[in-house]
C-alpha positions as CSV (number, residue, x, y, z in Angstrom):
1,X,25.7,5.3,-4.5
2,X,22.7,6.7,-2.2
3,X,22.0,10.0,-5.2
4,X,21.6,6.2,-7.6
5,X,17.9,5.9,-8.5
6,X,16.7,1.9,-8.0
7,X,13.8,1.3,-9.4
8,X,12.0,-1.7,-8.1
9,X,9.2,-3.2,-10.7
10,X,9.1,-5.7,-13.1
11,X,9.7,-5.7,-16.6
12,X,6.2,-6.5,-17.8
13,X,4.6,-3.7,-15.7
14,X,3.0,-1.1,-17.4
15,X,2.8,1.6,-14.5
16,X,6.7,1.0,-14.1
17,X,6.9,2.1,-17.8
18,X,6.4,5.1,-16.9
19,X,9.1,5.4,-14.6
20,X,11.2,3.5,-16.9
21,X,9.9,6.0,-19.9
22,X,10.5,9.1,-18.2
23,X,14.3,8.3,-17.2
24,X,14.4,7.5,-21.4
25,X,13.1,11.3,-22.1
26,X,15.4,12.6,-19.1
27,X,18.7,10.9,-20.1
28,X,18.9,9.8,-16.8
29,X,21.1,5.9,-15.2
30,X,18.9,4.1,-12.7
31,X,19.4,0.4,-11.3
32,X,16.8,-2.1,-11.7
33,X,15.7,-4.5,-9.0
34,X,13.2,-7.2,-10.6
35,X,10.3,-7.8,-8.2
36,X,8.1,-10.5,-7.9
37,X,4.8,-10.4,-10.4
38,X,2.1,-11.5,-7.1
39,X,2.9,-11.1,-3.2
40,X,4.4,-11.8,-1.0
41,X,7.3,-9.2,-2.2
42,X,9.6,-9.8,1.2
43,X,12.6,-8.1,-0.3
44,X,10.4,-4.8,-1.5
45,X,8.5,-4.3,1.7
46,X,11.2,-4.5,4.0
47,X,11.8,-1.4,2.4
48,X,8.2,-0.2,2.2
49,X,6.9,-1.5,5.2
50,X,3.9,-2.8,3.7
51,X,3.3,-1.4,0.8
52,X,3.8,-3.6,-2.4
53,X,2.3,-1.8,-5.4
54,X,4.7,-0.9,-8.4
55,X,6.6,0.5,-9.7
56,X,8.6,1.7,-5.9
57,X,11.5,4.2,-6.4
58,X,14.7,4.1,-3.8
59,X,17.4,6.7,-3.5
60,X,19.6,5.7,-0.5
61,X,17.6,5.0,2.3
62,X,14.6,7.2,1.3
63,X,11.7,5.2,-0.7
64,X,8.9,6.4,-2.6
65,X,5.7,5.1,-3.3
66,X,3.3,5.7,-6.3
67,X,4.4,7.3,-10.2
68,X,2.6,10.4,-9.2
69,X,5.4,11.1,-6.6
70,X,8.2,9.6,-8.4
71,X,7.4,11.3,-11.3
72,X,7.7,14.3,-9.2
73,X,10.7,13.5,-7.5
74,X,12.9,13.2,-11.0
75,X,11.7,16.1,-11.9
76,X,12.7,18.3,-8.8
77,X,15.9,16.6,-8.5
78,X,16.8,16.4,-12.6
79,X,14.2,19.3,-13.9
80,X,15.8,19.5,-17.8
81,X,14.4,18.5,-20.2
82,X,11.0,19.7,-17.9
83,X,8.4,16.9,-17.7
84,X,5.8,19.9,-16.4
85,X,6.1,22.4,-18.9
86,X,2.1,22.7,-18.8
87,X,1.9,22.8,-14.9
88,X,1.2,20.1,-12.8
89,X,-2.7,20.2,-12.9
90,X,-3.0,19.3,-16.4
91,X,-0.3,16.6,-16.2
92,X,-1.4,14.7,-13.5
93,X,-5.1,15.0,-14.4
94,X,-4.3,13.6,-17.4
95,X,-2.7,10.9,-15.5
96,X,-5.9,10.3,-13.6
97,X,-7.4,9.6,-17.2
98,X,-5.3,7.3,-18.2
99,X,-4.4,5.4,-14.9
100,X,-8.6,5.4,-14.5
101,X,-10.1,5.5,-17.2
102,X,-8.1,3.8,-19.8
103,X,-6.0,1.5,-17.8
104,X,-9.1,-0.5,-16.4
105,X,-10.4,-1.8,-19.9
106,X,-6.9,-2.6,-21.1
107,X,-5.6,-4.7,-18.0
108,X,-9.0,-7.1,-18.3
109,X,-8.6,-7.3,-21.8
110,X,-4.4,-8.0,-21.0
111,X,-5.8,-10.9,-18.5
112,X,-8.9,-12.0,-20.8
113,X,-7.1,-12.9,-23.6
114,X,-3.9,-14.7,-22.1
115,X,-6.3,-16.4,-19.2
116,X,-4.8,-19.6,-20.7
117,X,-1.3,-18.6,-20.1
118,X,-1.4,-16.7,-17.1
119,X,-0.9,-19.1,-13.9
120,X,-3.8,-19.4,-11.7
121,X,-2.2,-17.8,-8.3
122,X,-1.6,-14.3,-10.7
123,X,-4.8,-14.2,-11.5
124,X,-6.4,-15.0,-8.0
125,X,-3.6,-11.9,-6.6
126,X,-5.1,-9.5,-9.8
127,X,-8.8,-10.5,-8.6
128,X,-8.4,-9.8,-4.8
129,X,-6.3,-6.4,-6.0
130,X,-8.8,-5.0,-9.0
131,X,-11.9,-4.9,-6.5
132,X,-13.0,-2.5,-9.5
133,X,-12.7,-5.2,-12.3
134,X,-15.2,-8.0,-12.2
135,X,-13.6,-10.9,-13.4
136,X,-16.5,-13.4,-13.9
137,X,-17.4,-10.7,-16.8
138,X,-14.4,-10.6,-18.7
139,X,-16.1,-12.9,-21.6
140,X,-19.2,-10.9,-21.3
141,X,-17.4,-7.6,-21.4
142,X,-14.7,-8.2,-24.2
143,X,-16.7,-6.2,-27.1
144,X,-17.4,-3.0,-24.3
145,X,-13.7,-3.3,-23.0
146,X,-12.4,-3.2,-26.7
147,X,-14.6,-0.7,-28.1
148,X,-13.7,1.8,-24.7
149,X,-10.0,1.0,-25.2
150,X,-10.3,1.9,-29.1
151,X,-11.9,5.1,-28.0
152,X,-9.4,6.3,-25.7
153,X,-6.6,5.7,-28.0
154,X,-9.0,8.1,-30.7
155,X,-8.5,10.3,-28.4
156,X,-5.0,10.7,-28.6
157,X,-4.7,10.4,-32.5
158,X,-7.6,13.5,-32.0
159,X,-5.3,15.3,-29.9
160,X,-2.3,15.1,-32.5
161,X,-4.3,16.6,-35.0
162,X,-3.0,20.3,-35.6
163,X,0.3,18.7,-36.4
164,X,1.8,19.0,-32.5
165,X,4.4,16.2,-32.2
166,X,3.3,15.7,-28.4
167,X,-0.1,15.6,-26.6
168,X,0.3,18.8,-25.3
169,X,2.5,21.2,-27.4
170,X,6.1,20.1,-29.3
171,X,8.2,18.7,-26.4
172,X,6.9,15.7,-24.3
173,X,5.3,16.1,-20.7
174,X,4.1,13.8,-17.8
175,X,0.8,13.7,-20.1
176,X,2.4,11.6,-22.6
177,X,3.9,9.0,-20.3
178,X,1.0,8.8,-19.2
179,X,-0.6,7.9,-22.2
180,X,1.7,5.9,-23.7
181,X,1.9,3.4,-21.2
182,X,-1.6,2.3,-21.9
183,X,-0.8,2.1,-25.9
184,X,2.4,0.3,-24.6
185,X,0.7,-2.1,-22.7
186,X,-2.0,-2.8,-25.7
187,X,1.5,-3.5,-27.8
188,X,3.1,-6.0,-25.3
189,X,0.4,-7.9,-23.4
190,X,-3.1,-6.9,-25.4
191,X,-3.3,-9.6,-28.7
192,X,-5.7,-7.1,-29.7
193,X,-4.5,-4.0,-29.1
194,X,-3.0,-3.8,-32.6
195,X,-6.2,-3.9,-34.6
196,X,-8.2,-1.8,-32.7
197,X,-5.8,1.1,-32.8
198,X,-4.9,0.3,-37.0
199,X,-5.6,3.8,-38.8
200,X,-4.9,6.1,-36.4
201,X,-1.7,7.3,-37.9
202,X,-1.0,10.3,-35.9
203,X,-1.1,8.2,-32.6
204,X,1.4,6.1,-34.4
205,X,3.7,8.9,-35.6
206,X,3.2,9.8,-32.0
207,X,4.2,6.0,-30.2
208,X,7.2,6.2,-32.4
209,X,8.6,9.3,-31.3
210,X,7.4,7.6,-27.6
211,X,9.5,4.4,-28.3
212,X,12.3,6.0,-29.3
213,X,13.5,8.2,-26.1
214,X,14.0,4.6,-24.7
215,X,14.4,4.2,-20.7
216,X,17.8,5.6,-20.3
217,X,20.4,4.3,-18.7
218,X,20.1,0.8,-16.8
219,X,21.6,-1.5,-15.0
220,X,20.8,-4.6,-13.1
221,X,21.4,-5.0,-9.6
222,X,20.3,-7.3,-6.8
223,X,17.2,-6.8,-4.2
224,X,19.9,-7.7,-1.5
225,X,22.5,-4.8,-3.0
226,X,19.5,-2.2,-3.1
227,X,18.6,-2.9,0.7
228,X,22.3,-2.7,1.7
229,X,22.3,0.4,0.2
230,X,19.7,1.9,2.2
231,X,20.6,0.2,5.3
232,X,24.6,1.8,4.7
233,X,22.5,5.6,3.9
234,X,20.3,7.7,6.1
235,X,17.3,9.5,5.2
236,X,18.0,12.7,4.0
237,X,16.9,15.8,5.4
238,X,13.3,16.8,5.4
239,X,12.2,20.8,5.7
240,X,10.4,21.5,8.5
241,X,8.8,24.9,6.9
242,X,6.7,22.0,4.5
243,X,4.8,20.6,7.6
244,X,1.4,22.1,7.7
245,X,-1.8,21.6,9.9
246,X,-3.6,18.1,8.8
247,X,-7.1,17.3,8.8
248,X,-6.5,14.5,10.5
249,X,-4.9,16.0,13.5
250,X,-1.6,14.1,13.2
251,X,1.7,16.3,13.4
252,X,5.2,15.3,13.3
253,X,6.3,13.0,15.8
254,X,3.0,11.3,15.9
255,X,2.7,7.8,15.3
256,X,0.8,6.5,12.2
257,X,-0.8,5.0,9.1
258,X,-0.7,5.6,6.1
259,X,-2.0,3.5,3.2
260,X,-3.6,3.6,-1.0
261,X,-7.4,4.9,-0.3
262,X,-8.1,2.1,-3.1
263,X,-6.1,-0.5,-1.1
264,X,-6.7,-0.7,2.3
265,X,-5.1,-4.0,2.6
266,X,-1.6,-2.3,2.4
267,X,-0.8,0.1,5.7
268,X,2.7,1.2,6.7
269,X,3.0,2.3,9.8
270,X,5.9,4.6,11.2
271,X,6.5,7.8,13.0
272,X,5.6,10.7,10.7
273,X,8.2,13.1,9.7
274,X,6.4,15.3,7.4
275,X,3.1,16.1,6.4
276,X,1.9,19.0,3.9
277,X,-0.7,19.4,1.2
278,X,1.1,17.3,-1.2
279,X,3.3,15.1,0.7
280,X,3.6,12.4,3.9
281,X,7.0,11.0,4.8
282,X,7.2,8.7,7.6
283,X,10.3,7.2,9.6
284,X,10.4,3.3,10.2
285,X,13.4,0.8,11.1
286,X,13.9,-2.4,9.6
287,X,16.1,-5.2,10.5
288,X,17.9,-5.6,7.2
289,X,17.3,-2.4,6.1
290,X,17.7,0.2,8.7
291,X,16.4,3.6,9.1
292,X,14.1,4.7,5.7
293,X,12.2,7.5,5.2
294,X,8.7,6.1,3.7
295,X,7.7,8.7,0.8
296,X,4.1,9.3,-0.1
297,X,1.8,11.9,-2.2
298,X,-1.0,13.5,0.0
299,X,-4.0,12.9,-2.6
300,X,-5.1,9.3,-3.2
301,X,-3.6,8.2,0.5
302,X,-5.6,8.1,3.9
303,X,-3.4,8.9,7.0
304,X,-4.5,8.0,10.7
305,X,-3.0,8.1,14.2
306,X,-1.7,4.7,15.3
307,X,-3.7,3.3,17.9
């Protein structure tokens, strides 16, 4: 079982959607481990070492953080039918659109208008982690938030207009995922999403041909039968011939930190194992888990020397 993909997220996430979405376009089985909704996350960080964002993504005892890398990793180790067909620049600065630009509007509208159902401790984890959100405006903000979540989604139906079945030619790419997650988010936890987004009919066309790829293949396991997985695995092998000179001065075999530039709150530290221009793996032990190789992408994370 250490070539099984575990995904560890939550249901109601929409950045595990993704994830979830992109095994659904691939074909592809994974395990699910349900995580908690607010820290702490004991059973996902014994893994991580600290970091507690999601969705996480474990094969054996080798973890890795952030969709932009997951996504990434499917694709290199199941690359048909191709998520990148359109290179990666395009695809993942399309994903920096919608992970920045449209995601922000559409989570304080998805905690705006259930405030009266969401409990009070989620809320207080969502303020501390969305320093770019101000929460005391959500009232205030509702129309703007509304009207720049409308727009993004015109964008999309705009984008569909010459009769292409997918954002960016006949087949579906990282780009969509992207997308979609926002619309799917609107659908699920946005009351409403629906009306704002009514008459744009290619963007629907489009979200139906989205649904119905699905999320592949799933099956539910436990958080303690993922981490005795990795602790019966060992990392796998790394290529030394990736490793390349950091700005930072840290080489392998250095001891270091490594954590979200937007999230500072979350470091893992470990001994690091490879660095290159896309890519920082570091080696850390844990008691229940064992030895793990600690996956992360080289742009949106800040590395230091230990100490």
């Amino acid at each position: 079982m250490t070539d099984l993909f575990i995904l560890h997220h939550h249901d109601p996430s929409p950045f595990a959607e993704k994830i979830r979405k992109a095994f659904g376009v691939k074909g592809l089985s994974w395990a699910s481990v349900q995580i908690p909704m607010i820290v702490p996350k004991p059973d996902l960080t014994c893994l991580t070492g600290g970091y507690r964002g999601t969705p996480v993504l474990q094969i054996g005892a080798d973890i890795y953080c952030d969709t932009r890398l997951i996504a990434d990793v499917i694709e290199k180790l199941h690359p048909h039918p191709p998520l990148f067909i359109s290179g990666p620049l395009v695809n993942f600065g399309l994903q920096h659109w919608s992970d920045d630009a449209v995601f922000p509007p559409g989570a304080a509208l998805a905690m705006h208008e259930n405030a009266a159902n969401l409990p009070d401790e989620l809320l207080d984890e969502r303020r501390a982690y969305f320093t770019n959100l101000d929460f005391s405006r959500f009232a205030e903000d509702a129309d703007h938030f509304r009207s720049q979540f409308q727009a993004h989604a015109t964008l999309i139906d705009e984008q569909l207009q010459d009769s292409r079945l997918f954002l960016l030619g006949d087949a579906p790419e990282w780009a969509d995922i992207g997308a979609y997650f926002n619309i799917w988010m609107g659908g699920g936890h946005i009351p409403s999403a629906e009306r704002l987004i009514t008459g744009l009919d290619r963007l629907a066309a489009w979200r139906a041909r989205m649904d119905a790829f699905g999320m592949g293949e799933r099956t539910d396991i436990t958080a303690d039968e993922a981490i005795a997985i990795a602790r019966q695995a060992s990392p796998a092998s790394l290529d030394s011939a990736e490793n390349r000179p950091d700005e930072t001065g840290a080489a392998p075999g250095d001891r270091v930190i490594v954590w979200p530039v937007d999230h500072s709150d979350t470091p893992v530290e470990g001994t690091l194992a490879l660095i290159s221009a896309v890519k920082i793996v570091v080696i850390r032990s844990d008691e229940r888990a064992g030895e793990l190789a600690v996956h992360f992408p080289r742009i949106g994370y800040q590395l230091r020397k230990a100490g």
